[in-house]
C-alpha positions as CSV (number, residue, x, y, z in Angstrom):
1,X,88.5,71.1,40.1
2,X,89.2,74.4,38.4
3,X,87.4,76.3,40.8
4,X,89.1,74.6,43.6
5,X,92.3,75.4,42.1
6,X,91.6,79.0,41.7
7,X,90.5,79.2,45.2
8,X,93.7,77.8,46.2
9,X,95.6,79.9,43.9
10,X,93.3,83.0,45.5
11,X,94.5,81.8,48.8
12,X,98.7,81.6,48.2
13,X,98.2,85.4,46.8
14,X,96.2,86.5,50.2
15,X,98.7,84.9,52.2
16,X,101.9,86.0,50.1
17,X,100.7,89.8,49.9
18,X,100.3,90.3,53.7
19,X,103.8,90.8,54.8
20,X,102.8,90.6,58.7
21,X,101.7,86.9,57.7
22,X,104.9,86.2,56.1
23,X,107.0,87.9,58.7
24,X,104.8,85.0,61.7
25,X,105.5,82.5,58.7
26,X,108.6,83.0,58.0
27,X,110.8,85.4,60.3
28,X,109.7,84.2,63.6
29,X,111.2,80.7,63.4
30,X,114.5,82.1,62.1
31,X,114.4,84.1,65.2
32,X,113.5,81.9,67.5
33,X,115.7,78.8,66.3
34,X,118.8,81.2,66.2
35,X,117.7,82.9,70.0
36,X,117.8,79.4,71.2
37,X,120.6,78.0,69.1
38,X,123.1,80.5,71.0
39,X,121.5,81.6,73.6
40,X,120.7,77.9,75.1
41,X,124.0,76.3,76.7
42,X,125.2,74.2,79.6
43,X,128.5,76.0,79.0
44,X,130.3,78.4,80.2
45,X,132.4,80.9,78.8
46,X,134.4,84.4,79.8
47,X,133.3,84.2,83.1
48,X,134.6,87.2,85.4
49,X,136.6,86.1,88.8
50,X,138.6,87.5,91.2
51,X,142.1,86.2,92.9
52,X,143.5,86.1,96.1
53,X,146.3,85.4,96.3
54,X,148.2,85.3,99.8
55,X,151.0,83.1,98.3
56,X,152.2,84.5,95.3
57,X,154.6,81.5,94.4
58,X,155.1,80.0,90.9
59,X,152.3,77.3,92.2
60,X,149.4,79.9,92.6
61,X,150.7,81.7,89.2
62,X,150.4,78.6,87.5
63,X,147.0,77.5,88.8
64,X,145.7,80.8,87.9
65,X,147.0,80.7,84.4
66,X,145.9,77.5,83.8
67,X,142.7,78.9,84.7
68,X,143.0,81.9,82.6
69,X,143.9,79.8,79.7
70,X,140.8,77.7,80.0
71,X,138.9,80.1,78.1
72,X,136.1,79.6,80.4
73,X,137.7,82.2,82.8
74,X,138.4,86.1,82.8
75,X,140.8,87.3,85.4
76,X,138.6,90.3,86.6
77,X,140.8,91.7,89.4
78,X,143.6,90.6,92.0
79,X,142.4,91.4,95.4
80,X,144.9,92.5,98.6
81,X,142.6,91.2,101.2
82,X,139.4,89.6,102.3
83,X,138.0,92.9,103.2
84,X,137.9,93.1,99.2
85,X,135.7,90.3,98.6
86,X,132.0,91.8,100.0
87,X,132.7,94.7,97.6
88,X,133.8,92.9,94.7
89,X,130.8,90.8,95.0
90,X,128.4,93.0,95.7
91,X,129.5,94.9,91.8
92,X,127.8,91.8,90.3
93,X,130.6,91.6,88.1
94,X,132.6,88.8,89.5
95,X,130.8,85.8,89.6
96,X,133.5,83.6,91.7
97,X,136.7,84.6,94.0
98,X,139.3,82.5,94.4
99,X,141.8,82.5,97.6
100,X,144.9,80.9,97.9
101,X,146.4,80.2,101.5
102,X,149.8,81.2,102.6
103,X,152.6,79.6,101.6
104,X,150.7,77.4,99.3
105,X,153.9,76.0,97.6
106,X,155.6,74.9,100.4
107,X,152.9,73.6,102.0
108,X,151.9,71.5,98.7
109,X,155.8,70.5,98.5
110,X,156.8,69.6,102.0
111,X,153.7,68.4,103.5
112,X,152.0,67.3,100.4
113,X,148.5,69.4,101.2
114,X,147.7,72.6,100.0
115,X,144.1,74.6,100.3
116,X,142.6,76.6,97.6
117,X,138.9,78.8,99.0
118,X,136.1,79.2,96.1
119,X,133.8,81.4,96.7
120,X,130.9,81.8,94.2
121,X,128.0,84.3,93.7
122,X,125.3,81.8,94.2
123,X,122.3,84.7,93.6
124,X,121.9,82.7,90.2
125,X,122.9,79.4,91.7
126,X,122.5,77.2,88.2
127,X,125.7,79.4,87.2
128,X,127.2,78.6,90.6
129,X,127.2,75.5,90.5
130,X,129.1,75.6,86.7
131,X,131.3,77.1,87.6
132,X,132.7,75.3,90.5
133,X,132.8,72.2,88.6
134,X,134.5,74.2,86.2
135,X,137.0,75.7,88.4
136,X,137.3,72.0,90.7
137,X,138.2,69.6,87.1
138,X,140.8,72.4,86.3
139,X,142.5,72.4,89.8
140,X,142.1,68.4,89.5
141,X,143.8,68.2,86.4
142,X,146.3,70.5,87.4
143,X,147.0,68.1,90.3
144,X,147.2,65.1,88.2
145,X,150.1,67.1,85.9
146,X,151.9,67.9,88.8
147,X,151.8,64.0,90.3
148,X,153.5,63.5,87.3
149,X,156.4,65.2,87.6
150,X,156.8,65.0,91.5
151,X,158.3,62.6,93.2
152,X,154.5,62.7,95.7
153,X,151.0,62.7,95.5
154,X,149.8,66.5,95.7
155,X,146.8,66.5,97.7
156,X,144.5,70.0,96.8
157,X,141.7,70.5,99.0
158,X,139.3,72.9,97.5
159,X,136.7,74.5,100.2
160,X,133.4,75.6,98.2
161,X,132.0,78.4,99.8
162,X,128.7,79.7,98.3
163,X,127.4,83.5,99.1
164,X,123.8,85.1,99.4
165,X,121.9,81.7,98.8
166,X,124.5,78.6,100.3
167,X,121.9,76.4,99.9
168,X,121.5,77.1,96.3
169,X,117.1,77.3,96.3
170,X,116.5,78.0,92.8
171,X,113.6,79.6,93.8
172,X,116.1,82.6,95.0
173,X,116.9,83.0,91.3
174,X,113.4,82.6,89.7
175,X,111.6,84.8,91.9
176,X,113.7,87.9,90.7
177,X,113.2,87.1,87.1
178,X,109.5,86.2,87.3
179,X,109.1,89.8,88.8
180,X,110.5,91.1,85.7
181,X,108.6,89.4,83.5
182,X,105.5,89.9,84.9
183,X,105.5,93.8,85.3
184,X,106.8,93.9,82.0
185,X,104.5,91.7,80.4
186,X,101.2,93.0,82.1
187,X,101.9,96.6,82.1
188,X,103.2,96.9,78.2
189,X,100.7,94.4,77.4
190,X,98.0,96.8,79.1
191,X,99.2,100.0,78.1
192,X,99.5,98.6,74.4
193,X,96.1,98.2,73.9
194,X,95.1,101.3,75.1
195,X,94.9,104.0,72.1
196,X,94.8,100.9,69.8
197,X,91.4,100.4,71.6
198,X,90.6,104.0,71.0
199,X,91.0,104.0,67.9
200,X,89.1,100.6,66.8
201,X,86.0,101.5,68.6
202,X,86.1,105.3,67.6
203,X,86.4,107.0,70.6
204,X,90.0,108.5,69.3
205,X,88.1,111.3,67.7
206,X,86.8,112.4,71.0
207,X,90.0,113.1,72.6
208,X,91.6,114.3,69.3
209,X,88.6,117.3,69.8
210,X,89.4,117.8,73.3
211,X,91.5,120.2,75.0
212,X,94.1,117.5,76.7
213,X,97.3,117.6,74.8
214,X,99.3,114.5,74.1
215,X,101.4,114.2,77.1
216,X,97.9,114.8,79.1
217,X,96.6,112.3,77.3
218,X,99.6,109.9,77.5
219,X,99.7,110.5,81.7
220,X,95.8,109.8,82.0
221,X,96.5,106.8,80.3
222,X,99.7,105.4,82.6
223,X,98.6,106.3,85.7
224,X,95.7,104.0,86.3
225,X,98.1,100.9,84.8
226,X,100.8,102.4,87.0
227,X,98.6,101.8,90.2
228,X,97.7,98.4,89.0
229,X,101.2,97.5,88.4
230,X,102.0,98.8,92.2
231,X,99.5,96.5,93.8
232,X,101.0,93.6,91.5
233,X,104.4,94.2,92.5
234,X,103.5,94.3,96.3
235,X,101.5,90.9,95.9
236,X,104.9,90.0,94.4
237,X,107.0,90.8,97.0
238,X,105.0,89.6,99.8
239,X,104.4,86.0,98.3
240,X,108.3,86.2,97.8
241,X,109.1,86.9,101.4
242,X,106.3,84.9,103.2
243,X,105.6,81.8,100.4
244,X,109.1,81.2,98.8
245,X,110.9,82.9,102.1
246,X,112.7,84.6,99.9
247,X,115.0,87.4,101.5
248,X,114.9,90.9,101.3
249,X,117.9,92.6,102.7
250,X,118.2,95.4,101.7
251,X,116.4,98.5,101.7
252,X,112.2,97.6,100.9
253,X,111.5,101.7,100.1
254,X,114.4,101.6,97.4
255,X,113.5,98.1,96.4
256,X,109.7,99.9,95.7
257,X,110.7,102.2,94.1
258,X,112.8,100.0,91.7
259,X,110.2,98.4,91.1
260,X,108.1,101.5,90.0
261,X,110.4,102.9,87.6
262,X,111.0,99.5,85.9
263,X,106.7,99.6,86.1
264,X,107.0,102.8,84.3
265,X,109.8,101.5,81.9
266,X,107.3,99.3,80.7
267,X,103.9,100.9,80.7
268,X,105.8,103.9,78.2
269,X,107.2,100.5,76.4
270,X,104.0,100.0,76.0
271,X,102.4,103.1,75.3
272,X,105.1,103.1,72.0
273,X,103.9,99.9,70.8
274,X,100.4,101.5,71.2
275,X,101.3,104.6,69.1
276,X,102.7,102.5,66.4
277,X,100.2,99.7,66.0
278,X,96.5,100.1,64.3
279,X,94.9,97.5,66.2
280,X,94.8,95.7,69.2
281,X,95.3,92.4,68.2
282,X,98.7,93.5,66.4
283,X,99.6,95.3,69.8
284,X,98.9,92.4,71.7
285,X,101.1,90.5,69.1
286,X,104.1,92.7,69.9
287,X,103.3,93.0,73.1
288,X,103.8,88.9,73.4
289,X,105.7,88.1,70.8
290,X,108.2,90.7,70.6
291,X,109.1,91.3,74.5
292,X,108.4,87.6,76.2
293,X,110.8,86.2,74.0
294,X,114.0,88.3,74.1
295,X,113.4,89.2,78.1
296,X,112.8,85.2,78.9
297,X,116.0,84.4,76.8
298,X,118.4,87.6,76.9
299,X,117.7,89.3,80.2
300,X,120.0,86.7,82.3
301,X,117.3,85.3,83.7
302,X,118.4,81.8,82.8
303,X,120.9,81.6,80.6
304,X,124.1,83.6,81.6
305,X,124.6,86.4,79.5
306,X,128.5,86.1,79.5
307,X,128.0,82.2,77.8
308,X,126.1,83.9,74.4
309,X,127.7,85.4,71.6
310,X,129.1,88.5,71.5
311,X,126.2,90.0,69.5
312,X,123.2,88.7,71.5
313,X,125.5,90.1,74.9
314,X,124.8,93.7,73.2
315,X,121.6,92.8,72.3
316,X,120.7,92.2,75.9
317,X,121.5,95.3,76.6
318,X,118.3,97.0,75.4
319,X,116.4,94.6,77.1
320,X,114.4,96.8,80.5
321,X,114.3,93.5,82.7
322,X,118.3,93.0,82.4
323,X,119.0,95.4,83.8
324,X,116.1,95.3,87.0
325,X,117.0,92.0,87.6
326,X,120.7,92.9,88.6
327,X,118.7,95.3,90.9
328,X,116.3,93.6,92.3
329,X,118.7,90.6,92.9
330,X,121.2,92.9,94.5
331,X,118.8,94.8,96.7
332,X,116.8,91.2,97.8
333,X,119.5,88.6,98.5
334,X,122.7,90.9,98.5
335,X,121.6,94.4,100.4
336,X,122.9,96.4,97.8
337,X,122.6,100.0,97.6
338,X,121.8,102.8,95.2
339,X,126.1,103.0,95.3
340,X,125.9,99.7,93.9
341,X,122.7,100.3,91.7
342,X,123.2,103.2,90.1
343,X,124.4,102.8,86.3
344,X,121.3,100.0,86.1
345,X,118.7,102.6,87.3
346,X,119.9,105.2,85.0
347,X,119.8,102.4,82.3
348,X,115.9,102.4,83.4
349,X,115.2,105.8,83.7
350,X,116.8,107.1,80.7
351,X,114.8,104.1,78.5
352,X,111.8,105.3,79.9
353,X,112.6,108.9,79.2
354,X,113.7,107.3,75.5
355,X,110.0,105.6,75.2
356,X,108.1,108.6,76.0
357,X,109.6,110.9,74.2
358,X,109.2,108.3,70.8
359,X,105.4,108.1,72.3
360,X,104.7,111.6,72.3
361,X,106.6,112.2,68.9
362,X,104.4,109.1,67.2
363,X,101.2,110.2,68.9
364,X,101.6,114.4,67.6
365,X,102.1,112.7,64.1
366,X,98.7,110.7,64.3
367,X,96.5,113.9,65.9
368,X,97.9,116.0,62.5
């Protein structure tokens, strides 16, 4: 028994003296229970929309107030006219525009029916749907005070319009963020274990003898992933199209080459988890662990980004597939742009600068 106990004893001190264990043991169910906690809602919360409104009588002003006041709603912008409303949309700020109809007041007070328009971005159509039955039990109850102190029955028609997928296929919003995750995952996950795997089975000492400097090395290493990664994203995009019939309206060259500089976002992601880990196996582990999580959960993906706490909103924004699934969703079901794309791809492009340069900086230090 006394051996037994030292060999248990033996055991607790292994365990407690390997802080990587403790940190599996320990830190990744903290993480993961908060991540989910907030991150996980059926709620919604400082959504962005936009008001039309043609009337401009104490009636519209109240509705939108009471919207306003809600707490579930953020009065974005006030449009002048419909020509507004491709524009505003096609930001991907404004997740819902509301119209009022002329003469809304005295139309509601003389012949007891009034008509309120909501238009919703329905590119992520789980949000869509929120927030229409958001917007729809506000206008109700709003209805029901007014019966109350009206001498009629206010009748408020509400006409749902939903833009870029009206028949809300869930597959439209999936297909975007599977992308992501998928070139993310398989190129860092590649690249990750690539000078791990140098070093474990000793070939590092060959190329630390040989005339290629670090960025040569770094390049040799990326390109072959990078080609990989391009046949992947292809095969993506054509099952998309042809399987899940999934459009693609806007421009397929600039959707490519989205794709290839969120591709190289990831392989020098990758590359830095490489430079920093001794082996593959704790490469692979942060390869997993560290980017599945946070880019399932915090990219928008599927859970909206405006429901979270405000901390996990500016966490998100260090998270590569964010920001490539506002692009490829705007290019594929909304024909956006590089007008519209911009900020996002210099998001991308300066990250993957970031990475490189932290790769090459890590990678000098272990050749000294």
């Amino acid at each position: 028994m006394k051996k037994f106990k030292g060999f248990l004893v033996k055991e607790f001190h292994h365990i407690f003296r390997d802080y990587r264990t403790l940190l599996i043991l320990f830190g990744m169910p903290i993480t993961q229970i908060l991540l989910f906690g907030f991150a996980i809602t059926n709620e919604i919360k400082d959504v962005k929309i936009a008001i039309l409104d043609k009337s401009k009588d104490n009636l519209t002003k109240e509705i939108g107030d009471k919207l306003i006041s809600s707490g579930y709603f953020i009065n974005y912008d006030n449009l002048k006219s419909e020509k507004d409303i491709e524009p505003e949309f096609r930001k991907g700020i404004v997740k819902e525009i509301i119209i009022f109809e002329p003469d809304f007041a005295d139309n509601l007070n003389h012949y007891g029916s009034a008509s309120i328009q909501l238009i919703a971005d329905a590119s992520e159509p789980n949000l869509a749907n929120m927030i229409i039955s958001y917007t729809s039990a506000i206008i109700i109850d709003y209805q029901r005070d007014l019966a109350k102190s009206s001498n009629y029955i206010p009748n408020i028609n509400t006409e749902v319009k939903m833009r870029y997928n009206p028949n809300l296929k869930s597959v439209f919003m999936f297909v975007p963020g599977l992308m992501a995750i998928i070139l993310l995952l398989v190129s860092a996950l590649m690249t990750s274990i690539s000078i791990t795997k140098e070093k474990e089975i000793g070939t590092m000492e060959v190329l630390l003898v040989s005339p290629l400097n670090p960025l040569m090395i770094i390049i040799g290493k990326v390109i072959p992933y990078m080609l990989l990664a391009f046949v992947n994203a292809s095969v993506i995009l054509i099952l998309a199209k042809f399987v899940f019939a999934v459009p693609i309206v806007g421009s397929i060259p600039l959707l490519v080459a989205e794709c290839m500089l969120f591709v190289l976002t990831s392989l020098s992601l990758g590359l830095l988890i490489s430079t920093l880990s001794n082996n593959q196996q704790t490469a692979m582990m942060a390869s997993l662990v560290a980017l599945m999580l946070p880019t399932i959960i915090l990219s928008g993906y599927i859970f909206p980004i405006e429901s979270m706490p405000y901390p996990l909103q500016l966490l998100s924004n260090i998270i590569p597939a964010r920001w490539f699934i506002v692009i490829v969703r705007g290019i594929m079901l909304k024909g956006n742009d590089i007008t519209y794309i911009w900020k996002e791809t210099l998001i991308l492009a300066g990250m993957t600068l970031f990475f490189i340069f932290l790769s090459l900086k890590k990678f000098k230090i272990r050749l000294e």
